[in-house]
Every structure is written in C-alpha cells, then in structure tokens.
RODO-2510 file (C-alpha; in nm, 4 decimals, decimal comma):
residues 406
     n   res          X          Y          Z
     1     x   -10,6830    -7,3689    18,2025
     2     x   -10,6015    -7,1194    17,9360
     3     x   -10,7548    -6,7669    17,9941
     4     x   -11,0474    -6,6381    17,7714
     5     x   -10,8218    -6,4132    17,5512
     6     x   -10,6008    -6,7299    17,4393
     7     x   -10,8954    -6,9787    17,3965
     8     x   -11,1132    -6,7295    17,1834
     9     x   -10,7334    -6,6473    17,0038
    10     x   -10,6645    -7,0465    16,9561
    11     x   -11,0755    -7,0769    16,7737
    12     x   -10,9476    -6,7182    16,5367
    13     x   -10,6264    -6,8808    16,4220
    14     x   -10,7987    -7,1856    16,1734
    15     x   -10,6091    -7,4234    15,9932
    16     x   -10,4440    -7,3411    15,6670
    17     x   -10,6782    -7,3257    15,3273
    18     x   -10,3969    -7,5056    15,1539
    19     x   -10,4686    -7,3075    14,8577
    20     x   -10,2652    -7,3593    14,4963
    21     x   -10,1096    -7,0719    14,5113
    22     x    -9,8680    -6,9316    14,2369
    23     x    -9,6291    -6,6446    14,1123
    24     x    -9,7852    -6,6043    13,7409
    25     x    -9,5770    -6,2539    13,6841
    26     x    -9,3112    -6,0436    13,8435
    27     x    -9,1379    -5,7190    13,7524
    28     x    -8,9535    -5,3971    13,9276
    29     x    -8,8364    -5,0251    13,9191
    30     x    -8,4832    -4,9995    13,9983
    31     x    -8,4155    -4,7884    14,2777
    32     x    -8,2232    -4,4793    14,0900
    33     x    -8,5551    -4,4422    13,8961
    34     x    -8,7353    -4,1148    13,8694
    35     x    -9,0577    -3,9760    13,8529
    36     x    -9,1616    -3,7241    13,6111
    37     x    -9,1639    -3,4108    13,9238
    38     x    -8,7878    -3,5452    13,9113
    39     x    -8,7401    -3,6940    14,2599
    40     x    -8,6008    -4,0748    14,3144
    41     x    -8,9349    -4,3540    14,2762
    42     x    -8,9426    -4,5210    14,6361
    43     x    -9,2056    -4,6612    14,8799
    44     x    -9,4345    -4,7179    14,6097
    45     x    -9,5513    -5,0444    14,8171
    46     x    -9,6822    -4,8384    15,1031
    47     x   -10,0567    -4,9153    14,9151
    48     x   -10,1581    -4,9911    14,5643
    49     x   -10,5057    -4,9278    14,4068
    50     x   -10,6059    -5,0852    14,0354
    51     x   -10,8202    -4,8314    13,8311
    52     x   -11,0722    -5,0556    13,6025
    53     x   -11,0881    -4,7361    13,3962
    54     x   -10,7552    -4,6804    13,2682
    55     x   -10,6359    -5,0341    13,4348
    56     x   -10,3395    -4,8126    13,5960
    57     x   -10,2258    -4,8866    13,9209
    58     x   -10,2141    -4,6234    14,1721
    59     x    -9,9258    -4,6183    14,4149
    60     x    -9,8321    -4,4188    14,7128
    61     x    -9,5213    -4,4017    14,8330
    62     x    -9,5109    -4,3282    15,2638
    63     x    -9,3833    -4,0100    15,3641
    64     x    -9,0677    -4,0435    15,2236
    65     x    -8,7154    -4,1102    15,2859
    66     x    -8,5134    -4,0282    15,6380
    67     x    -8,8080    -4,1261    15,8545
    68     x    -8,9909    -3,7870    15,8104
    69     x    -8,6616    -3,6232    15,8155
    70     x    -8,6336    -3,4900    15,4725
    71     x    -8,8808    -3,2545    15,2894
    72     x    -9,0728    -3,5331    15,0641
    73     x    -9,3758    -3,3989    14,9021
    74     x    -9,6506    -3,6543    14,9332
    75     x    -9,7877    -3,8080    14,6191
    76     x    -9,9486    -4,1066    14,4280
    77     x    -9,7763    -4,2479    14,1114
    78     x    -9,9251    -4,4064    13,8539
    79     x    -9,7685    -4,6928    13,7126
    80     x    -9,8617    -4,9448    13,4169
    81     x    -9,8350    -5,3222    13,4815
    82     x    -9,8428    -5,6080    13,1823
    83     x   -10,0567    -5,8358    13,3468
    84     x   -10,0895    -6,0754    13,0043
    85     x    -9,7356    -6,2346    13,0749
    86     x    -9,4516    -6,3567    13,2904
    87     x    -9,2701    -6,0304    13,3212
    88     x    -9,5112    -5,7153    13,4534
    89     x    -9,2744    -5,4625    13,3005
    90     x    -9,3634    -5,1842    13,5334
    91     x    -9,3754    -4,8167    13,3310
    92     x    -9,3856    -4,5072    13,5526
    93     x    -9,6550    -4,3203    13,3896
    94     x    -9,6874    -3,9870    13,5852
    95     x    -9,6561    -3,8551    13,9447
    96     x    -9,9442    -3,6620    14,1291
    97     x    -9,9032    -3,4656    14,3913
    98     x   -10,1281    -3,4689    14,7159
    99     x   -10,2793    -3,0566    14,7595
   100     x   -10,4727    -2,9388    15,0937
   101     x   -10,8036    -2,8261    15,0708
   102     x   -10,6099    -2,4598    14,9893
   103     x   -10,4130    -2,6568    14,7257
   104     x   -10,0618    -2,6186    14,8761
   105     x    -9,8894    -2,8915    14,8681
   106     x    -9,8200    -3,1345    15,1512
   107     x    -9,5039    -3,2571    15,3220
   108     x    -9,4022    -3,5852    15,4527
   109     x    -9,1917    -3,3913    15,7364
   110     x    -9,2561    -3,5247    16,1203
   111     x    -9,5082    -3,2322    16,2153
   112     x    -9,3825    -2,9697    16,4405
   113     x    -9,6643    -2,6991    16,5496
   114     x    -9,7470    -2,8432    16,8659
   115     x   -10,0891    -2,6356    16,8816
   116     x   -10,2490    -2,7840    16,5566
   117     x   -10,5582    -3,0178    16,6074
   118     x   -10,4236    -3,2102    16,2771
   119     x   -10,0526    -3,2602    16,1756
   120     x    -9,8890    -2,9735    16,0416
   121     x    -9,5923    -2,7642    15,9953
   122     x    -9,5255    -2,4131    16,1612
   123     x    -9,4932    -2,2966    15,8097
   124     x    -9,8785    -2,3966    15,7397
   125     x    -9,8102    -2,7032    15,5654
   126     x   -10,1006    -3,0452    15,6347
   127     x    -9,8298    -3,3332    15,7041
   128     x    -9,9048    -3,6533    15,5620
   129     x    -9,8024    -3,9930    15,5934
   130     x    -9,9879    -4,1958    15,3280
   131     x   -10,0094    -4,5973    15,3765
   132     x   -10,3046    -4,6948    15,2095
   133     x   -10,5020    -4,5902    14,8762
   134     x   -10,8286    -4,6973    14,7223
   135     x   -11,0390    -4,6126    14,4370
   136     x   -11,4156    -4,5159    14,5048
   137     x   -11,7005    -4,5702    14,2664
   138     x   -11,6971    -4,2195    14,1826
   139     x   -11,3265    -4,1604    14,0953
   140     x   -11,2422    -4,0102    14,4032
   141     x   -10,8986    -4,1731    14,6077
   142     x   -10,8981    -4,2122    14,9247
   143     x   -10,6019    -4,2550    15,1290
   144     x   -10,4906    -4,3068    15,5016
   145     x   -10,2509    -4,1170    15,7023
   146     x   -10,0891    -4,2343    15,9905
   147     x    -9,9749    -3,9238    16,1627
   148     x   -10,3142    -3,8318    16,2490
   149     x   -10,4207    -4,0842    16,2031
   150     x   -10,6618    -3,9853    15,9043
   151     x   -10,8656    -4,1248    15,6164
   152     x   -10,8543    -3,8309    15,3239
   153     x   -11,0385    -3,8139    15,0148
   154     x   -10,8581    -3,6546    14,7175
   155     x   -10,9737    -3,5740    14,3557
   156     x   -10,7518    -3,7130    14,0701
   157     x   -10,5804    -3,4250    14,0473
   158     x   -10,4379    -3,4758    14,3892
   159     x   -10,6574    -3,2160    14,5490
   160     x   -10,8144    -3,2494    14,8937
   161     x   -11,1958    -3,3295    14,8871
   162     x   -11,2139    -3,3713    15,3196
   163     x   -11,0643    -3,4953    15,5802
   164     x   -11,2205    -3,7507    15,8110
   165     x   -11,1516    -3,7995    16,1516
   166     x   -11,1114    -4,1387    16,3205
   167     x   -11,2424    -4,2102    16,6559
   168     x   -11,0861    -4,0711    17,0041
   169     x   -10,9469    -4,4050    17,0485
   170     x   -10,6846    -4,3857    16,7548
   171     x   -10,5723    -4,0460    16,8368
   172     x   -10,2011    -3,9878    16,9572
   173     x   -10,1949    -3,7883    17,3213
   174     x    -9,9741    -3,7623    17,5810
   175     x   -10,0258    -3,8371    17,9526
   176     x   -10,1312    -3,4676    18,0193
   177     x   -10,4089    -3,5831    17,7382
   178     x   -10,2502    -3,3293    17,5137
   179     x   -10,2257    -3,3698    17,1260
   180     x    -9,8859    -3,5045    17,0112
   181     x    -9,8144    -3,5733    16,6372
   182     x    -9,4692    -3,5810    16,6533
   183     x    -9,3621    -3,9557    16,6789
   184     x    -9,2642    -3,8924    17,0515
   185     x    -9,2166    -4,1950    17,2963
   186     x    -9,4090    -4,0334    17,5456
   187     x    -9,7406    -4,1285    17,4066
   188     x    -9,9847    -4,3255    17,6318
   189     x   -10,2957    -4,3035    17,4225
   190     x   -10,3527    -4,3518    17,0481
   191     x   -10,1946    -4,5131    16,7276
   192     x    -9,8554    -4,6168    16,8166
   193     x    -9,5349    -4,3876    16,6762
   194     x    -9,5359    -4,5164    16,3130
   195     x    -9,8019    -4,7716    16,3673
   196     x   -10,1390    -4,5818    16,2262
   197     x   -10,3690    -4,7090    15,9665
   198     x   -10,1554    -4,9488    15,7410
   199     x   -10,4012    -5,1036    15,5397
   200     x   -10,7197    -4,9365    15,3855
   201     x   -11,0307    -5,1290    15,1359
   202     x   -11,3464    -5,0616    15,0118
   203     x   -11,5747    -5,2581    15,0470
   204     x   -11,7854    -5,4374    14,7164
   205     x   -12,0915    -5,1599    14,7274
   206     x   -11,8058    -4,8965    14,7693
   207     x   -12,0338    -4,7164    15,0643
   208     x   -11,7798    -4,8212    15,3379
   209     x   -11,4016    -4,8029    15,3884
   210     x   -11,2263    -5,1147    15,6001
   211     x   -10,9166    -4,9685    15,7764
   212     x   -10,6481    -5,1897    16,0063
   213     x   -10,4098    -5,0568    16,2209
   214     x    -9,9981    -5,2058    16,1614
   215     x   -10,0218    -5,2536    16,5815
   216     x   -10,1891    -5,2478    16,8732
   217     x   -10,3048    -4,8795    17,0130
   218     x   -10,0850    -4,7077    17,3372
   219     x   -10,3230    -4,8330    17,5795
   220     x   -10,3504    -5,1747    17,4601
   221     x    -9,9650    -5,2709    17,4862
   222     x    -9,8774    -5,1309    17,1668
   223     x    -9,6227    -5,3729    16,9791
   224     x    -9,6916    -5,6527    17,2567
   225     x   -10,0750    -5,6545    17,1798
   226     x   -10,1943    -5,9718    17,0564
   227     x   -10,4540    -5,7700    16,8300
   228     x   -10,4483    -5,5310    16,6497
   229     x   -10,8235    -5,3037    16,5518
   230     x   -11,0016    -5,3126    16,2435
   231     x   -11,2519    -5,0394    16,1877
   232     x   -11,5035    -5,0203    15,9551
   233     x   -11,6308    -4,6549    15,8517
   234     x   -11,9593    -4,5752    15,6781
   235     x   -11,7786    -4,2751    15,4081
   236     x   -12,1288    -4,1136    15,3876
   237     x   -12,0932    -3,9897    15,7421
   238     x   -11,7610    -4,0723    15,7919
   239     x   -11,8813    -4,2221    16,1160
   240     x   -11,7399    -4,5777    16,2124
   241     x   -12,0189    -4,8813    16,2035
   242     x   -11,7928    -5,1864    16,3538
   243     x   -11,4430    -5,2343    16,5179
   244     x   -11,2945    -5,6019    16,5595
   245     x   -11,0070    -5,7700    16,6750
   246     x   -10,7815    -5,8846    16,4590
   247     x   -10,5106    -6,1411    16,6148
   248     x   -10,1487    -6,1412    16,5107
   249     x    -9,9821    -6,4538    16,4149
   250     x    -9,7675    -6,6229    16,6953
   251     x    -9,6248    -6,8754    16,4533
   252     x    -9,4143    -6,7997    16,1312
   253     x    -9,6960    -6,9555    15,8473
   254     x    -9,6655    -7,3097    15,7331
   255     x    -9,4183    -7,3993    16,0524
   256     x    -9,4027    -7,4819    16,4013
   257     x    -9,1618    -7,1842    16,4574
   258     x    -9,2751    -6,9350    16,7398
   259     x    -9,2220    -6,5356    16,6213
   260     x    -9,2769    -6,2575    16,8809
   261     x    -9,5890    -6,0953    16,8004
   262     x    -9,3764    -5,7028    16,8851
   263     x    -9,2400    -5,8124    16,4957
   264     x    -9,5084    -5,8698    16,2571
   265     x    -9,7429    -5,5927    16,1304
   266     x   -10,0525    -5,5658    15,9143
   267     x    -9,9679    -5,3944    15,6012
   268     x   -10,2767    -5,4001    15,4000
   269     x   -10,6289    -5,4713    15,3417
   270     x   -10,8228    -5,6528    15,0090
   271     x   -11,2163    -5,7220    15,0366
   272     x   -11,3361    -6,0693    14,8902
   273     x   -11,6692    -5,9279    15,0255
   274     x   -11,8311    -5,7469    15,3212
   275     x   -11,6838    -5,9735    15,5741
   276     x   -11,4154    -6,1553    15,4201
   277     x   -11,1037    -5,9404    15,3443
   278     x   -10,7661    -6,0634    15,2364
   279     x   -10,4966    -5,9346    15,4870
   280     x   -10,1001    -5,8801    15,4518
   281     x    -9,9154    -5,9408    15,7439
   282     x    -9,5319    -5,9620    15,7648
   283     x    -9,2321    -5,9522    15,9543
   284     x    -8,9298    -5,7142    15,9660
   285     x    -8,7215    -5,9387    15,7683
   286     x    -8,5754    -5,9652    15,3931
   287     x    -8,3865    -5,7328    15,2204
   288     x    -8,3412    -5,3520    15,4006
   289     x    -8,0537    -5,2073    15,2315
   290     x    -7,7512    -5,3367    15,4233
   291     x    -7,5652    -5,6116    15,2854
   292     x    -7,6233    -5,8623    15,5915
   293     x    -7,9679    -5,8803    15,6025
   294     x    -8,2167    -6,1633    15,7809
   295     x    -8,3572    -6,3397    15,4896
   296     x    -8,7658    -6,3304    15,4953
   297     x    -8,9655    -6,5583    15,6449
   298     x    -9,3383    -6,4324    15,7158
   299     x    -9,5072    -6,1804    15,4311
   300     x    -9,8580    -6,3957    15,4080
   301     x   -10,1820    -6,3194    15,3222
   302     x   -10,4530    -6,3883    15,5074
   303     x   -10,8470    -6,4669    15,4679
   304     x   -11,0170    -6,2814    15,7556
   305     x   -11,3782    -6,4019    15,8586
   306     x   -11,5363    -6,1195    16,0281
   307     x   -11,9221    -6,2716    16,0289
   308     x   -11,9074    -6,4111    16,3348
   309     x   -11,6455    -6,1495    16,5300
   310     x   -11,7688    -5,9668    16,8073
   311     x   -11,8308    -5,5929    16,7278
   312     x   -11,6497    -5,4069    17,0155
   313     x   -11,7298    -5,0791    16,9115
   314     x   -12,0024    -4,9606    17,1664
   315     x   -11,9246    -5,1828    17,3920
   316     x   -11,7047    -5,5088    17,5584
   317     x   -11,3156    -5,5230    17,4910
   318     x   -11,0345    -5,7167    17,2619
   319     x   -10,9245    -5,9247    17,5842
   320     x   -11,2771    -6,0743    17,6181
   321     x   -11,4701    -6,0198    17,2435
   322     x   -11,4374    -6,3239    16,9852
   323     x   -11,1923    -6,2065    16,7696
   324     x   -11,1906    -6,2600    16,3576
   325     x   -11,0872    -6,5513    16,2081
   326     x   -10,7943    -6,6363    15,9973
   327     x   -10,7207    -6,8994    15,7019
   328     x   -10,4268    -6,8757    15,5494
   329     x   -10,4653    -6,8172    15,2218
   330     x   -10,0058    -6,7806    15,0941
   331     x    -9,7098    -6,7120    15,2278
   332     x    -9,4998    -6,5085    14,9944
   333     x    -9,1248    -6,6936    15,0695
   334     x    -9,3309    -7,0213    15,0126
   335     x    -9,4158    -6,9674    14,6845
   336     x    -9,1315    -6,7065    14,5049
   337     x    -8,8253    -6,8742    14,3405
   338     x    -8,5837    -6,7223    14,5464
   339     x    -8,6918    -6,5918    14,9052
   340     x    -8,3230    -6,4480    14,9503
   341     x    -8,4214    -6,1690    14,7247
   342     x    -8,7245    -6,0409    14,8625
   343     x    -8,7500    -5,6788    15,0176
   344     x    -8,8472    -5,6212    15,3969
   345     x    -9,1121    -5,4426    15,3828
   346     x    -9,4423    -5,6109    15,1798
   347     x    -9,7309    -5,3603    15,1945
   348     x    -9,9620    -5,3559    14,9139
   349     x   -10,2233    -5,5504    14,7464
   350     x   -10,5159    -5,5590    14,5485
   351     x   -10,7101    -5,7879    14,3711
   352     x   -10,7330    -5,7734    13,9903
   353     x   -10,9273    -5,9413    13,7468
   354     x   -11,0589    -6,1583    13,6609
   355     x   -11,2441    -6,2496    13,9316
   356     x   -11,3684    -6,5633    14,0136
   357     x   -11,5738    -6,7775    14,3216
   358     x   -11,3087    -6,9889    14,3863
   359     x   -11,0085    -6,8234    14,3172
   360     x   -10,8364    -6,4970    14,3410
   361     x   -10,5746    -6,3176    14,1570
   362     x   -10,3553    -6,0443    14,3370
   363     x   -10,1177    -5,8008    14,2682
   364     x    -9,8605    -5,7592    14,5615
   365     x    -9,5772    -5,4899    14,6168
   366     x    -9,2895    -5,3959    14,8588
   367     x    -9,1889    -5,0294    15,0073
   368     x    -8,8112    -5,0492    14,9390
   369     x    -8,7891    -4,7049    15,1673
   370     x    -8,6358    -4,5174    14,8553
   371     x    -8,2965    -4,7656    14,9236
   372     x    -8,0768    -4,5752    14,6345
   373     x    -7,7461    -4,4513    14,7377
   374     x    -7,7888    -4,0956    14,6479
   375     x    -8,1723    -3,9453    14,6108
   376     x    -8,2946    -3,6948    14,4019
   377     x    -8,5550    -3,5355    14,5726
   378     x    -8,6877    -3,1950    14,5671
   379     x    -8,3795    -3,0485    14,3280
   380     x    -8,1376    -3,1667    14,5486
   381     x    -7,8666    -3,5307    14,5200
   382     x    -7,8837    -3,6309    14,8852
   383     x    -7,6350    -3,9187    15,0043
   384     x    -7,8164    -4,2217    15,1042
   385     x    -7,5694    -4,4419    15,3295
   386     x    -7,8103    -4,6423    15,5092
   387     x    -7,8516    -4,8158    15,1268
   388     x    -7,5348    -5,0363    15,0778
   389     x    -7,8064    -5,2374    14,8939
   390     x    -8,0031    -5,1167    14,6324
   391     x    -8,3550    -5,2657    14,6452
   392     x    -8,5497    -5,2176    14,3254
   393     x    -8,9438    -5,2156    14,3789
   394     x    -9,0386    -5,5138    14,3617
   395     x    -9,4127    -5,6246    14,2329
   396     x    -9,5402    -5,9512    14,1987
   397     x    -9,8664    -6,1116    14,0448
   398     x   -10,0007    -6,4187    14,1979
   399     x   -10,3225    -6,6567    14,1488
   400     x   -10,4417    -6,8023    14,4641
   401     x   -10,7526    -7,0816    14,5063
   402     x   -10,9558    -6,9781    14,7893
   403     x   -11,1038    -7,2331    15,0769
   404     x   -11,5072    -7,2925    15,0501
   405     x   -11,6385    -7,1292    15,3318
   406     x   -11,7462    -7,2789    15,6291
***
C-alpha cells in the first residue's frame, strides 16, 4: 500500500489538458546589450510584469552576475514588446533603479552584517535579490526577494514604499536559531540557499499577492521535498490567509521519463483567477553558457487547482494535507521550433491580452545570468569566462486553450 503522502500526490498530478498550444511570436536582447545606467542587460527573466497603462513590460533582472559576488545594483527594466506580429522586437526602454526607504540604492551583494534582522551590507546598504514583480491596481510594484526572503513594495520611481515580512517558517536560521542571510550551508530552518520566493501574482481583485517558493524549506528536505509552499498574503495587512502544497513533477511532461525532483524548480506564478494560477516549473537544463550543454527537456506550465487543497497554514502538514492539483497546460521544448536553442533558466510569465474563457495568451522569458563574455557593470569591463556561450534573452509569446474545469 502506498503511504498517504504518495496517494494524495498521485490524485494532485491529473492528466494532461491537451491544450493547442502555440508559439505566435518570439524575439531577444543580445547579451552585450546595455541599459541606459550603462551596465550589460541580463537576468531580465527572473520575473516579468505587463503594465495595461503604457503596455510596457516590467522586468527584473536577479541580483546580478557572479552569484552575489559582484556589486550589481538592483533594478527593473522596462522593455517594449510588438505583440501584433511574429517577431516581438524587444526595445530596452529605460532602467530603474530599486532605492531603500532612505533612497540609497540597493545591492545585489551576498549580505555580510551578521547582526541585521534584514539583509544588508556593513556599509548600510538593504541587499536584494529580486525574482518576482507585479503590478498593483494602484501603480505600485511589488517584488520578492529571496535573501530574506521578502515581498517589497516600490513606487515607479524605484523607491521603497515597505517591506513585508513573511512568516517564521520561511526565514533562514542556523541551528543555534540565529539569523543567517548569507547563503551558508549551515542552515537548518528557512528558505533554502538560493531557493526563496521565485514566483510572485496578484490575484484578479489585486487585494492579495500569491507567492511560491523555487524548493522545499530547510526543515522539509529542502531540494528532496516533494512540495514545495505556496502562500497567499492579504497586502492590506501583509498577513498570510492560506499556505498549500504544491507537488513537484516526478516525470519530465508529456513522457514516461522519471526526473529527480532535487532538479526542477518553480519559477513563477500567473493567476487565471483566485484559485487557479498558471505555474512555471523547469529543470536545470538548456543552454548555460558553456558550449556542451544538456539540451532542455522540462520548462512547462502548469494549471494549479487550489479549491479543493488543504489549507495548512494554522494547522496539519504537507506529508498528510491534500495537496493542489496540476493539469498541464505546455511544455515549452514541445512546442518551440528548435528546443536545442533554448536557455536554462525559464522564469517569467504573465498573461496578456486579450483575455478569453477558454484560452490564454502568455508572454514567457528566460534569465540568461548576464552570459556575455565581458560585462559592463557599474563603470567597470569585467571578464566573464564562465560564458563561452553567449545567450541572448530570450522572450517568447504563446496562445494556449485551457481545459474546462472539472
């Protein structure tokens, strides 16, 4: 008999939807491009937001290049797609850069003063790792970080409104239960290092913020966790309504080929509605600047059912709660003309009009982890060896019919 975990996992994972699914438009940014602060355009799929005002998209790139290693200064950079024809044509239109509530400006740097309660630098600096970004009703952005991890809101003008804490659960300590934002391996409790709050909606009425985590938390198994949490947060209070399960895929999409769960993430988060969101979940594999690379296999999206999920916020536990369901809705290699070129790392997506009942149309975009030999960042040409391969960012539009719902 198969234990409770794995039956409830087997009734999440539903059959395909089977949708029609197609590439309408695709374009990219090579990877020498630069922005108008005059630093190298990369990780601009770490999250993407569409503003019905101007109908610019909003991109962040993460934290920057080097793994936290070199000075980036956090930002969002907004970019012009052609959605009326084959080729998006993507236009850099202007860089903003992210501002505490002091307005100094933010670093991507690993933090280092180990007696902050949030992540900073011994110089004073906020750190920030941005993942996610969405547009509220009101203008405002806000934005995930996963050193904290943190949800932010920022004003256009890339100034900090507040900061909002997530719940004890998420936050990084050490055995001793001290604070640790520095991407140690000695963490026991908390967001795994690197593996905060990937993907980040709003949902329809705009009053609540859906936020999933790329892995499992420290005390959960981390990257062998066979769920992941999503968390739903009221923005009002900033207090969090609902937590679910989410289950990872144990089978590449569309075959009979086992994957270990320790390589797929969760990447991002669209909302169809209040409980059905779109999901992007993908492996490591596809283009990652060397010239040997595994060609990629797994960067679906997902429709996740959360209406009959158990809530586990106040109470029971992943390993015994129903979890949500999954339909898959694409899977990216499936559909493009030539999987071979695809980047790695697929993180962003949001839906774009028009809209319809039984159909959706996306835009989708890849982090290429600034992969440019040399990068111009902060005044300064730094060699880039780790990119024997230049990969562009890459954006794609797609159509998608959705399932009826059951």
């Amino acid at each position: 008999m198969k234990p409770v975990f794995s039956l409830l996992l087997s009734l999440a994972l539903l059959p395909s939807a089977r949708a029609d699914s197609v590439v309408l438009a695709s374009g990219s940014i090579p990877s020498a491009a630069v922005d108008n602060l005059g630093d190298t355009v990369g990780g601009l799929g770490s999250g993407i937001a569409h503003d019905p005002e101007s109908g610019l998209f909003f991109c962040i790139p993460d934290r920057g290049a080097g793994d936290g290693t070199i000075d980036f200064r956090p930002r969002y950079v907004k970019v012009r797609l052609d959605l009326q024809g084959d080729d998006l044509n993507p236009q850099i239109v202007e860089a903003v850069l992210f501002r505490d509530e002091e307005g100094r400006e933010m670093s991507g740097l690993i933090p280092d003063d180990p007696e902050s309660e949030i992540p900073r630098l011994k110089d004073g600096r906020t750190c920030l790792d941005p993942e996610a970004i969405a547009i509220a009703p009101d203008g405002t952005l806000y934005v995930t970080d996963e050193y904290g991890p943190l949800l932010y809101q920022f004003a256009r003008d890339g100034k900090m409104i507040r900061r909002i804490e997530l719940p004890e659960m998420f936050r990084p300590r050490r055995a001793n239960g001290k604070m640790d934002f520095t991407n140690t391996e000695k963490l026991v409790h908390g967001r795994a290092v690197n593996q905060g709050p990937e993907g980040m909606c709003l949902l329809p009425d705009g009053k609540s913020a859906a936020l999933i985590f790329q892995s499992g938390l420290m005390q959960d198994g981390a990257h062998k966790s066979p769920t992941t949490n999503l968390l739903i947060l009221d923005l009002a209070s900033g207090k969090p309504t609902a937590l679910y399960a989410y289950p990872f895929s144990t089978v590449v999409p569309e075959t009979s080929e086992l994957q270990d769960i320790d390589s797929v993430s969760v990447n991002d988060l669209a909302a169809l509605s209040d409980t059905r969101l779109l999901v992007l979940e993908r492996d490591n594999r596809g283009r990652n600047g060397s010239l040997d690379y595994p060609v990629a296999r797994n960067k679906a999206v997902w429709i996740a059912d959360l209406s009959m999920a158990t809530n586990i916020l106040d109470h029971g536990s992943a390993a015994t709660a129903r979890p949500v369901a999954k339909t898959l809705l694409f899977n990216l290699p499936a559909i493009v003309p030539d999987p071979k070129r695809l980047a790695a790392k697929w993180e962003g997506i949001v839906i774009v009009p028009p809209l319809h009942p039984s159909a959706v149309t996306l835009v989708m975009t890849a982090d290429n982890d600034f992969l440019a030999p040399v990068l111009h960042i902060g005044g300064k040409d730094i060699p880039f060896p780790r990119a024997q391969d230049k990969v562009e960012s890459q954006f794609f539009k797609i159509r998608a019919s959705l399932p009826e719902k059951p």
